[in-house]
C-alpha positions as CSV (number, residue, x, y, z in Angstrom):
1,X,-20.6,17.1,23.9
2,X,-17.8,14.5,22.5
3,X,-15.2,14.1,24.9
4,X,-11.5,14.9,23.2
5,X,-9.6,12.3,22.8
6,X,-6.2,12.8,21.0
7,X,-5.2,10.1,22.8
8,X,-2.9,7.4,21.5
9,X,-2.5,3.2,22.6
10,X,0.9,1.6,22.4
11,X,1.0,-1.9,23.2
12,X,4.3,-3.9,23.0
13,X,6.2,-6.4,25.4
14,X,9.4,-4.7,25.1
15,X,10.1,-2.2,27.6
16,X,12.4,0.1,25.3
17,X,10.1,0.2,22.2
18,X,7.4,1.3,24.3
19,X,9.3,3.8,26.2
20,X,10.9,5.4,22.9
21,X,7.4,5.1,21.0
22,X,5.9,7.2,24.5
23,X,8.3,9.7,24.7
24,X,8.2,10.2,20.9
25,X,4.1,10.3,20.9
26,X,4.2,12.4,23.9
27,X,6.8,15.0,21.7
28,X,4.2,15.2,19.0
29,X,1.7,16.7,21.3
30,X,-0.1,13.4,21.8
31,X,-1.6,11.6,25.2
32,X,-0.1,8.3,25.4
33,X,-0.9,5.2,27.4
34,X,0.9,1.9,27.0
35,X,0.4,-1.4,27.9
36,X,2.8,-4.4,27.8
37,X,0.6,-7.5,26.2
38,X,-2.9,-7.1,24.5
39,X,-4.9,-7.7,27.9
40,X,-3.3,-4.9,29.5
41,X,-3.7,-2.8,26.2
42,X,-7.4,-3.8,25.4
43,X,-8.8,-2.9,29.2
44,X,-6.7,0.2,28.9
45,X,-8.6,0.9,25.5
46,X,-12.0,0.2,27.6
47,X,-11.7,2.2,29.9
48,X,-9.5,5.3,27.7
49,X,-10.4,4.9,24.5
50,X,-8.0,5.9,22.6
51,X,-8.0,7.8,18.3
52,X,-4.8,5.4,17.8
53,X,-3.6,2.2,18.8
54,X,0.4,0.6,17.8
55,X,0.4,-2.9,18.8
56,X,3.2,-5.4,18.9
57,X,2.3,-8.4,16.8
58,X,3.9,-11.5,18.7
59,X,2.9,-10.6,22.4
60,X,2.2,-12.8,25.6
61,X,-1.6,-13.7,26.8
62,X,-3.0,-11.7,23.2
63,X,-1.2,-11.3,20.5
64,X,-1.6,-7.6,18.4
65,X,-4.1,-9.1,15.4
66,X,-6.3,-10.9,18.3
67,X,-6.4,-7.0,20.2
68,X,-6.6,-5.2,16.5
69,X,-9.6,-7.4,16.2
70,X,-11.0,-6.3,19.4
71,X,-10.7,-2.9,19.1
72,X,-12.0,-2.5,15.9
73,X,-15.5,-4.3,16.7
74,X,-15.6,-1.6,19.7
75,X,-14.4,1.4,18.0
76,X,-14.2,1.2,14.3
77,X,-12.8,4.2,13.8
78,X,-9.8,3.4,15.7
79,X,-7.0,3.5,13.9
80,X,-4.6,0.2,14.3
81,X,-0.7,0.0,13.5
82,X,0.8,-3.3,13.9
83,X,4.7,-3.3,14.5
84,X,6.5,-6.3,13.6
85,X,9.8,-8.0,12.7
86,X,8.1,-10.5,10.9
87,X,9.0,-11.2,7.4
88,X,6.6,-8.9,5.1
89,X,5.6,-11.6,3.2
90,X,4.4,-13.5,5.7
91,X,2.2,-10.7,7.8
92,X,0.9,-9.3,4.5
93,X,-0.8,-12.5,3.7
94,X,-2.1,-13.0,7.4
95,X,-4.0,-9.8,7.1
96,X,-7.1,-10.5,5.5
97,X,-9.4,-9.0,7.9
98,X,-9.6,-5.1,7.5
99,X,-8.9,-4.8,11.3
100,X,-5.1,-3.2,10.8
101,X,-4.5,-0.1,9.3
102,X,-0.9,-0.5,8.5
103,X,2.1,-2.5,9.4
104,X,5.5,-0.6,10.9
105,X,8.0,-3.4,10.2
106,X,11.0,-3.5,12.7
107,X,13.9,-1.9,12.6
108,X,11.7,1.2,12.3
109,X,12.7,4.6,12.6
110,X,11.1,7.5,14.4
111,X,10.7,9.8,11.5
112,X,8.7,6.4,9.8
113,X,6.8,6.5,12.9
114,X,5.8,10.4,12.7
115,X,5.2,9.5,9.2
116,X,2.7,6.8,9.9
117,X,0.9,8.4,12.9
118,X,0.8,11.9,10.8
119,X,-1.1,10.1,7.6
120,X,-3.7,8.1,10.0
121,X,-4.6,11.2,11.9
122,X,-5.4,13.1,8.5
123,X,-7.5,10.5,7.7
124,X,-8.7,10.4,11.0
125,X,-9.7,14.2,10.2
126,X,-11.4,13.1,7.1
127,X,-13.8,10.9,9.0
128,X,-15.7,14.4,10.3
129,X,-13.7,14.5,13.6
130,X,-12.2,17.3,13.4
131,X,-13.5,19.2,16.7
132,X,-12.3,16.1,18.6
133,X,-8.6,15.9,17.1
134,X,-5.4,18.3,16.8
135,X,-3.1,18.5,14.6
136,X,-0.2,16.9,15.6
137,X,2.4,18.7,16.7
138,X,5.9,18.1,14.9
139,X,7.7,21.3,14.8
140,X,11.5,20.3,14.7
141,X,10.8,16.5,13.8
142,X,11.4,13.9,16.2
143,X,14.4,12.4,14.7
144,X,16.7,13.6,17.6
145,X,15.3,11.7,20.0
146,X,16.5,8.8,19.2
147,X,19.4,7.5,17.2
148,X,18.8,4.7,14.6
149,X,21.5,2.2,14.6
């Protein structure tokens, strides 16, 4: 029998963003770990894995495309959101590898976030996981949790 998962990775050297982004998760009726640079986050992922992984781009000791990377070869199913405040331009073209699933570019919003998360764990659904996942759980909307400046 398959272990359930519904567990989710954030990764980010900010303190705030992964606080906010763990208390949002956690709202939506998800388990959520985070890490603070890429080693932290990819032994975490070893030893948890994880359905979902948002990782920082620009992070001390491994950056988030050097851990997307790593992830992917171990779990390909994984899905992997890169946040950023990089120009758009700029990280589009540095993403030639299929090892990110989509880019959340900084300043986000929550309700982008439960957008994003909500659309990777249908197509996580698709895959033929569906006795391993949940629907997440969103019943009010997790706008209030946080006020965008």
């Amino acid at each position: 029998m398959k272990e359930k998962r519904n567990r989710i990775l954030v990764v980010d050297d900010a303190k705030s963003i992964r606080d906010i982004l763990k208390l949002a998760l956690s709202a939506m009726g998800f388990s959520v770990v985070a890490a603070s640079d890429g080693d932290e986050g990819y032994a975490l992922f070893c030893e948890h894995p994880c359905d979902l992984v948002l990782t920082d781009l620009r992070m001390p000791r491994m950056d988030g495309l050097h851990l997307a990377r790593l992830i992917k070869h171990r779990s390909p199913g994984t899905r992997v959101v890169l946040i950023t405040g990089e120009e758009k331009k700029t990280v589009i073209e540095g993403l030639s590898q299929r090892n990110v699933d989509t880019v959340l570019f900084k300043p986000f919003g929550l309700e982008e976030v439960e957008s994003v998360v909500a659309s990777l764990w249908r197509s996580l659904e698709k895959t033929g996981d569906e006795d391993d996942l949940h629907e997440p759980r969103v019943p009010f909307g997790i706008q209030g949790l946080c006020a965008r400046p």
